[in-house]
N, C-alpha and C positions, 0 to 999 in steps of 0.2 A: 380637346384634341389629344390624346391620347400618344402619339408619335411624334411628340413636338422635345427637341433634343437642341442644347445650347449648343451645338457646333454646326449646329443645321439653321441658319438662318431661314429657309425659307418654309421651315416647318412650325414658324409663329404662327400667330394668328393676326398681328401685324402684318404679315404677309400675303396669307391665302384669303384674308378679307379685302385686304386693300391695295397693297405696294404691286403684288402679282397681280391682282388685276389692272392696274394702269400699266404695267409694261407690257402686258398681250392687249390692251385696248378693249376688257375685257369679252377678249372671243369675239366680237365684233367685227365681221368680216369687211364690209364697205358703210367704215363710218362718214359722216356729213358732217364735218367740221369747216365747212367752206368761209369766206371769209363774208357774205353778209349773213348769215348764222350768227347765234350769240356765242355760239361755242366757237367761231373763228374770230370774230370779232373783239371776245377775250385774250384768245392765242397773242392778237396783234399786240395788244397791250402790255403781254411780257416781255417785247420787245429779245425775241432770243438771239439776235444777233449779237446786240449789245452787250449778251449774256455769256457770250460764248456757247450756247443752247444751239444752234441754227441745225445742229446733226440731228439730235432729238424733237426737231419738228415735227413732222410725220408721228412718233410714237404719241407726243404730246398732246396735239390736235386727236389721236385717237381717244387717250387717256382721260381726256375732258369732255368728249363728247360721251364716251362711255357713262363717267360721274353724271351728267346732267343728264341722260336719260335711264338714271338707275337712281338718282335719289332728289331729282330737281320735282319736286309738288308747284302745282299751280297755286298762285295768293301767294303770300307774305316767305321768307325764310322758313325754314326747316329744320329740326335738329339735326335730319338723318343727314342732309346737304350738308349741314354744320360740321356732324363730324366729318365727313368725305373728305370735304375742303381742307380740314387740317391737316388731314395725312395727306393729301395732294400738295400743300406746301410743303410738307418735310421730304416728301418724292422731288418733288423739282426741287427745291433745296438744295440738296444732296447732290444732285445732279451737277448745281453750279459748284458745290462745295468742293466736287473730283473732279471739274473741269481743268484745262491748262491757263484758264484766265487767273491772276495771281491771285493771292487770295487779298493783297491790299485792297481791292478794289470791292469785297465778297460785299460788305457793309451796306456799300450802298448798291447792290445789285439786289439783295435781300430784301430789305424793305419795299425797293420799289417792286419787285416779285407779291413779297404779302400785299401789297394794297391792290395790286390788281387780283391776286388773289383773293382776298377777304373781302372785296366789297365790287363784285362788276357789273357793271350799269345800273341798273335798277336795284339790282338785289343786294342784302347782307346790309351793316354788316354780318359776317357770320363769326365773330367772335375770334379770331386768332390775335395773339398781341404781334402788332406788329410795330419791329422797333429794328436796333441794326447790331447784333450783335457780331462780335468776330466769327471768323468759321471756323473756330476750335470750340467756341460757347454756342454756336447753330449747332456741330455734330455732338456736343454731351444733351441740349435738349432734344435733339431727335431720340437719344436714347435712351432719356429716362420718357418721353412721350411715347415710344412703343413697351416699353416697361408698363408704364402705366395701365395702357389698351391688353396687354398680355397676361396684368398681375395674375387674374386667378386660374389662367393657365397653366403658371409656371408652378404656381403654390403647390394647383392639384398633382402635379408630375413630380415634385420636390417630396411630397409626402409618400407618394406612389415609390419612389427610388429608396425610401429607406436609409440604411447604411450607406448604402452607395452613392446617395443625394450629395456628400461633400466633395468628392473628388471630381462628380459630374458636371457639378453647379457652380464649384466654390467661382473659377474664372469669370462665369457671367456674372454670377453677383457681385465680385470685387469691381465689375468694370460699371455697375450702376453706382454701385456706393463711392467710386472715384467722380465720375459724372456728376452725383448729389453732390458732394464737396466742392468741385470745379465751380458749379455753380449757384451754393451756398454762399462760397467767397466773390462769384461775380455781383452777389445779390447786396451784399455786405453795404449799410443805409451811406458809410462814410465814402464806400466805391460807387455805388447808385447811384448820390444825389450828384455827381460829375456829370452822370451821363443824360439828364433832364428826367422826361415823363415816361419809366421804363414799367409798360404794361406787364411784361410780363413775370419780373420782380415781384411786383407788385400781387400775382396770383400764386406766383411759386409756390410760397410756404403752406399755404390753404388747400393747395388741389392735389400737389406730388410728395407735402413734407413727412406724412405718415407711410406712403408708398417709400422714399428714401431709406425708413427706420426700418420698416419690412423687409428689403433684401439685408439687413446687418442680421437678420433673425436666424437664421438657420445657422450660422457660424458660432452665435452664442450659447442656442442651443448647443451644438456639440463641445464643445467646450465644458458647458455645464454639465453634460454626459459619459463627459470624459474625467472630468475633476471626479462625481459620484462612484465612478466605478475604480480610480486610484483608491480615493478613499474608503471602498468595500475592499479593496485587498490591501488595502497598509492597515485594516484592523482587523483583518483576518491573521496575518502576519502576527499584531500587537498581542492576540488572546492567543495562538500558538505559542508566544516567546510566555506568555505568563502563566498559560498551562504546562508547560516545561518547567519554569520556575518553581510553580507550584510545587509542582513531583521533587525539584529537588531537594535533599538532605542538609542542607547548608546554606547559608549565607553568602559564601563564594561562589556555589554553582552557581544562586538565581543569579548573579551579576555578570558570569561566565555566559551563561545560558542566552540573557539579553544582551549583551556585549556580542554575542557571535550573528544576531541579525542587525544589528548596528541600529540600537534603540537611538542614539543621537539620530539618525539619518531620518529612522523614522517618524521622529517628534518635528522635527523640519519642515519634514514634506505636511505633516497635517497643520502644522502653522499655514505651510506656504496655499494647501488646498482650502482653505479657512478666507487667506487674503483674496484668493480666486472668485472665491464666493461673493466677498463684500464690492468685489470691483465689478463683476457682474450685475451685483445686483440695484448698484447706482448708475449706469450706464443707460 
């Protein structure tokens, strides 16, 4: 996607695959989500009242009936259902997350949400961890999970912007790389093992942890782009001040000569782009 722009949320592909089509019900004029249906039959079980959900009914029941007849296969689970479902939890999710219900209470509205989510009637599981995290650690997973679904969208636009990629991106990328850490330290074995059998800890590192390093990438790059090209003009500078020196007659001038670009300054700076480099380059 070619037009997809970090301040335009809805020009992800998180979006125009998934999230946008459950809030139009996708396009689906007189969906059947009635309640002996398995798709209302499901609804029942989110219990949206309970939820503070009861307004988003209607869009809901559309939203699921949609998913179930765009990616529900007859026989066994699905992947293509698989993925659906996951972003259908982060959609309702989110939902509860910006409700007026407090958030004390998010914990266990969440869970009981994923398990009727991830496993209804017959079917699934389909694989989401469900577990009860706060709803400040539900909205940084939801964001590094459309991160995830998005990487190679963004990459290919980050490369596409060039020069202009830092000033464009640098925001969205600091807010995944804050979300990686947020829930790096919720992952932390000594904060975990409080919380019992925390599934989705448990896949963190393996499915998202190389996606996390990846948004740090294009900052280092320029850094590293920037240190190279200091350093092409503090020795452009260094062979001017000694081709001066050179020419001059004396002993006095070379020292004058380099003295008037501020040869200390300059030996500094290439120390300090030296340290730049080794810190880079362990990171």
């Amino acid at each position: 996607m070619a037009g997809v722009d970090p301040s335009k949320p809805q020009s992800f592909p998180s979006w125009t695959d998934y999230y946008g089509k459950f809030e139009n019900g996708g396009g689906i004029q007189e969906p059947d989500c009635t309640d002996e249906k398995d798709c209302g039959k499901e609804v029942t079980n989110y219990s949206l009242r309970n939820r503070d959900l009861q307004m988003y009914e209607g869009k809901i029941r559309a939203a699921l009936h949609y998913l179930l007849e765009t990616y529900r296969k007859k026989g066994p689970k699905n992947s293509l259902e698989s993925t659906a479902r996951h972003f259908f939890y982060y959609w309702l999710g989110e939902k509860r997350s910006n409700s007026r219900k407090g958030s004390t209470e998010f914990r266990g509205d969440i869970i009981l949400l994923c398990n009727a989510i991830n496993q209804p009637s017959e079917k699934g599981p389909f694989g989401i961890p469900c577990d009860n995290p706060e709803k400040v650690i539900f909205d940084q997973r939801k964001r590094i999970f459309d991160y995830y679904y998005d990487y190679s969208t963004v990459q290919k636009k980050i490369l596409e912007d060039g020069d202009a990629s830092r000033e464009k991106w640098s925001s969205y990328l600091e807010g995944i790389t804050k979300a990686c850490d947020a829930i790096k330290d919720y992952c932390k074995p000594e904060v975990e093992n409080t919380r019992g059998d925390d599934q989705y800890c448990k896949q963190f590192e393996a499915q998202y942890g190389a996606y996390c390093s990846a948004a740090k990438l294009p900052e280092l790059e320029y850094k590293l782009k920037s240190a190279q090209q200091e350093k092409q003009s503090t020795q452009l500078k260094l062979n001017s001040a000694l081709h001066q020196a050179n020419k001059a007659s004396s002993l006095s001038s070379t020292f004058g000569t380099v003295a008037a670009i501020e040869l200390p300054a300059v030996i500094f700076f290439l120390y300090k782009v030296k340290l730049q480099f080794k810190v880079a380059k362990y990171k």
